[in-house]
C-alpha positions as CSV (number, residue, x, y, z in Angstrom):
1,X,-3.5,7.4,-2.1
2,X,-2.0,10.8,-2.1
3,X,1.9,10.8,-2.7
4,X,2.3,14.4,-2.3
5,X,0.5,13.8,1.1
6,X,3.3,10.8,1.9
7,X,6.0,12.7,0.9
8,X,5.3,15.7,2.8
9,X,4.7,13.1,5.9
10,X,8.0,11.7,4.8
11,X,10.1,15.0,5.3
12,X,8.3,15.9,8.8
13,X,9.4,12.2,10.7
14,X,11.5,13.2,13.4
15,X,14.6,10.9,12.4
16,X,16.7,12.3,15.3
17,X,14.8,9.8,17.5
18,X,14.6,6.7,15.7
19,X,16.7,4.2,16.4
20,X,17.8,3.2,12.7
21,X,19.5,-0.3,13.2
22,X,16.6,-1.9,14.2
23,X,14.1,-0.2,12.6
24,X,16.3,-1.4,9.5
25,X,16.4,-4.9,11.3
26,X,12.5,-5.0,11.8
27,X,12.4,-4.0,7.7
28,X,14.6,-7.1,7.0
29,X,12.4,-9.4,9.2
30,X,11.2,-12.2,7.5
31,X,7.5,-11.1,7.9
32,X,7.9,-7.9,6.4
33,X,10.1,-8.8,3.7
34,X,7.7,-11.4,2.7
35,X,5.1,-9.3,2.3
36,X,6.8,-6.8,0.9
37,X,8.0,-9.3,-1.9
38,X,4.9,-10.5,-2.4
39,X,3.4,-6.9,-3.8
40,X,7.2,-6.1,-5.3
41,X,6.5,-9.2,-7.5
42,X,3.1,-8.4,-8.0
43,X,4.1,-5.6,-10.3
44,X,4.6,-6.2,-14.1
45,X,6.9,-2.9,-14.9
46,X,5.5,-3.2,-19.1
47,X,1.7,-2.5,-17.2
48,X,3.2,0.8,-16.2
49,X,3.4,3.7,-18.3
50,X,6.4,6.0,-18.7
51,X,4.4,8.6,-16.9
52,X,3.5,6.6,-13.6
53,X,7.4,5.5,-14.0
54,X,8.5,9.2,-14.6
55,X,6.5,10.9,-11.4
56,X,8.3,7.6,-9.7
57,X,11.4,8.1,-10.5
58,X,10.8,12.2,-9.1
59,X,9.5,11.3,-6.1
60,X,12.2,8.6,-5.0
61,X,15.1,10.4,-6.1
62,X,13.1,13.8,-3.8
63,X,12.6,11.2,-0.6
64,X,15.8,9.5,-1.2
65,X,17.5,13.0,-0.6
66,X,15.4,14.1,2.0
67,X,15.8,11.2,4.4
68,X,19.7,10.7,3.6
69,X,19.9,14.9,4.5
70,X,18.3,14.1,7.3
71,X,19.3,11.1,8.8
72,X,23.2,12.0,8.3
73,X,23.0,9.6,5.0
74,X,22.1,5.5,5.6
75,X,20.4,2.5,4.4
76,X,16.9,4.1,5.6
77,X,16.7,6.4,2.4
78,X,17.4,3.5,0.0
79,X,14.2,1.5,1.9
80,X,12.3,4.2,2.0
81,X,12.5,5.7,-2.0
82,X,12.3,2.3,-2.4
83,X,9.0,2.0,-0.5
84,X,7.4,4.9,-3.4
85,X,8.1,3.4,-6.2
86,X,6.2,0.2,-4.6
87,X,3.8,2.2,-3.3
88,X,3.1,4.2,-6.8
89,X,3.0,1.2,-9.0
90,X,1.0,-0.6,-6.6
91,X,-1.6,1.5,-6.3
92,X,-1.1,2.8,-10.0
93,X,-2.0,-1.2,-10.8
94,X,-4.6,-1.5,-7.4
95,X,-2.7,-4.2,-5.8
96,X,-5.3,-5.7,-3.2
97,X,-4.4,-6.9,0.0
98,X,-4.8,-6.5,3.9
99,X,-0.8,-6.1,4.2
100,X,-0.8,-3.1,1.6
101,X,-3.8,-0.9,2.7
102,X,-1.9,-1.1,6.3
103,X,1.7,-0.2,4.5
104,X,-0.2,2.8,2.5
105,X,-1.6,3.9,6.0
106,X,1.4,3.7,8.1
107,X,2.6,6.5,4.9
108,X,-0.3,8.5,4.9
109,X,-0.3,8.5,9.2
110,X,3.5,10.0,9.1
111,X,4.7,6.7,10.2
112,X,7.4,4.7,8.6
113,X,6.1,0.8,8.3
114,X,8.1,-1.7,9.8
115,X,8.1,-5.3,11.3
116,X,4.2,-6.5,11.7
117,X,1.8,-4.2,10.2
């Protein structure tokens, strides 16, 4: 997985056209949520070290900015630095599953996951 990659892909989304209620809607459906729960719980934050928790802590506090500056400010930056950290520890601790490879490649595609992946 290449974060820098992500991020970059992050910062180029054309957030002008996305309909952010229901994108943030389709986040909160049970089926994503679920599955999203199941690899945030998955995670043990002692099996990290401070430097996989320090580049973390960068790159969501970078995206977190990015999107709220360019989405006017709203809930989709919280998700979304929310979604590296997950994404960084995850792979930092290669968390297996079906539903994570297609999260990771909705990132690295310049697509933001949502709903069924």
């Amino acid at each position: 997985m290449d974060i820098k990659k992500i991020v970059e892909n992050i910062r180029n989304i054309d957030y002008s056209s996305m309909d952010t209620d229901s994108f943030l809607d389709d986040r909160d459906s049970q089926e994503f949520d679920t599955e999203w729960s199941k690899i945030f719980w998955q995670i043990d934050a002692e099996e990290i070290p401070n430097e996989v928790k320090k580049q973390a802590e960068i790159y969501k506090k970078e995206v977190f900015h990015v999107v709220d500056e360019l989405t006017g400010g709203s809930e989709l930056s919280e998700y979304i630095s929310e979604d590296i950290e997950l994404l960084l520890y995850g792979d930092y601790l290669n968390i297996q599953s079906e539903w994570f490879k297609k999260f990771i490649n909705k990132y690295e595609n310049g697509e933001l996951p949502t709903g069924i992946l």
